[in-house]
N, C-alpha and C positions, 0 to 999 in steps of 0.2 A: 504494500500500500504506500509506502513511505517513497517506492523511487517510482510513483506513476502521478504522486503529489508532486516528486523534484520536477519529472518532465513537465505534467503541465506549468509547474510555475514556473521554469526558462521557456518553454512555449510563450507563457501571456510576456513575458519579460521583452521577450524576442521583438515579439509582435509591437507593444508599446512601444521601442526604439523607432521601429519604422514606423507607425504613427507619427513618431514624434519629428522624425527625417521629412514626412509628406508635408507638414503645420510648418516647417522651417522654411522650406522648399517653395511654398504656396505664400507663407510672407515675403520673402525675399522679392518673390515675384511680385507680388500688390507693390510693395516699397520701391521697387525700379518704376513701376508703371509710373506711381505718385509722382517720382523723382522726374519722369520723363515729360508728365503733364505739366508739371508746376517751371522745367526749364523752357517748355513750349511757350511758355505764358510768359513768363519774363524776356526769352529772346524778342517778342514782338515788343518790348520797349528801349525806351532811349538807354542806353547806357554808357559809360563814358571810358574812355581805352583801360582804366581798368579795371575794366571789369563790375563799375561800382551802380548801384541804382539811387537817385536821389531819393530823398521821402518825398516830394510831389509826386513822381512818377507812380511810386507805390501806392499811394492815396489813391492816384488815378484808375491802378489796378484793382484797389480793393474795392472802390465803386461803383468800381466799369461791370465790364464783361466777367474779370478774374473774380469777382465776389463769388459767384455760384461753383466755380472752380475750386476754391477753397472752400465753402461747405460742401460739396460734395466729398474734399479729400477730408473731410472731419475737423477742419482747421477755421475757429470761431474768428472772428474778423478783430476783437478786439485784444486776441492771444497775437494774433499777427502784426497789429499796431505795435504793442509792445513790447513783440520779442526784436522789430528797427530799433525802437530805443533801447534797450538793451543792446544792441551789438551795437550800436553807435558810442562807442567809448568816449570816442576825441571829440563830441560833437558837431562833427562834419557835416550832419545830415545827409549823408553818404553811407550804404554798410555792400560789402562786396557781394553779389546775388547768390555764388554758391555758399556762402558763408550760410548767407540767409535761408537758403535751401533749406543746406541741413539742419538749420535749427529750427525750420519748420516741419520737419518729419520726427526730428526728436519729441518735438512738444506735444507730435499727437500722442495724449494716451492721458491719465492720469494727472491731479492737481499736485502732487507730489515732483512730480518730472516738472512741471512747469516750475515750481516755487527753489526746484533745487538748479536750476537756469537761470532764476533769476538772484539767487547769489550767486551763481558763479561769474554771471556778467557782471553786477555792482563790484565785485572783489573785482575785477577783470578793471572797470570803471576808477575804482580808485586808485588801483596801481599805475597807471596812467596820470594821477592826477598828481599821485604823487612824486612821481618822474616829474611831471614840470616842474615842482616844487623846489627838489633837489636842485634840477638844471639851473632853475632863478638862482639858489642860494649859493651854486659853484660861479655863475656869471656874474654878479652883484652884491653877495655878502661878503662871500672868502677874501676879494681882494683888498674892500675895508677891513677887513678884520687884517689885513699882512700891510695895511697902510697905503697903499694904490686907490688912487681917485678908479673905480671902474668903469668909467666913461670913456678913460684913457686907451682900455685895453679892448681886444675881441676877446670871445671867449675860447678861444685857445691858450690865448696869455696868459687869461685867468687861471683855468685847470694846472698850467704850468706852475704856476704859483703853489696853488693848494696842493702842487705833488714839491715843489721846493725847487725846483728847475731855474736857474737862474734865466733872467729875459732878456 
């Protein structure tokens, strides 16, 4: 009794794997289809060499034609507002289209997946913000601080400075 229990149960085992291969194999497929819609959509707008979509453009999109485009891929219009500003780090109102892609096939699914995109953009956001910060303070504070009017200097000379390099 005990090896007709083993077999069927690497039987169901067996079988479960392949299930599980077909559900992999049948998303992969929807997820290219999406990925191939949602670039049809975007290649019919203006975009600038590189590669980037303005926010009007997208505005334009999400009210145009591409609005039912994206509720049909499950992607709510106002997830899609917000995941531009989110990848808009520098404030460019610029975000590059496959960036934006992918992070619209990420977000379909669960409030969890969205809410954990939207820290990683704000961290993304202020690391950025904090880089200028830095940069101001190596251009403009360091050389006060070593006795140099900074006006005098580019900021090559300054960094030279802050490393001890004589000018």
């Amino acid at each position: 009794m005990n090896t007709v229990s083993a077999v069927y149960v690497d039987a169901l085992l067996h079988f479960s794997s392949l299930d599980r291969d077909v559900v992999m194999t049948e998303r992969n497929a929807i997820e290219k289809s999406h990925l191939r819609q949602l670039r049809n959509l975007f290649n019919s707008q203006p975009l600038d060499a590189d590669g980037l979509i303005q926010r009007k453009d997208l505005l334009e999109v999400l009210t145009g034609d591409g609005a039912h485009h994206f509720k049909a891929l499950g992607i709510q219009l106002p997830v899609a507002k917000a995941l531009f500003r989110l990848l808009d780090v520098e404030d460019a109102r610029a975000v590059a289209v496959d960036e934006y892609i992918y992070g619209l096939l990420h977000l379909k699914g669960n409030a969890a997946t969205i809410h954990m995109a939207t820290l990683m953009y704000q961290s993304k956001r202020l690391l950025f913000k904090v880089q200028r910060i830095s940069n101001l303070v190596e251009d403009r504070v360091m050389p006060m601080l070593m006795g140099v009017d900074p006006h005098l200097l580019g900021a090559r000379s300054a960094a030279q400075l802050q490393n001890g390099v004589s000018i």
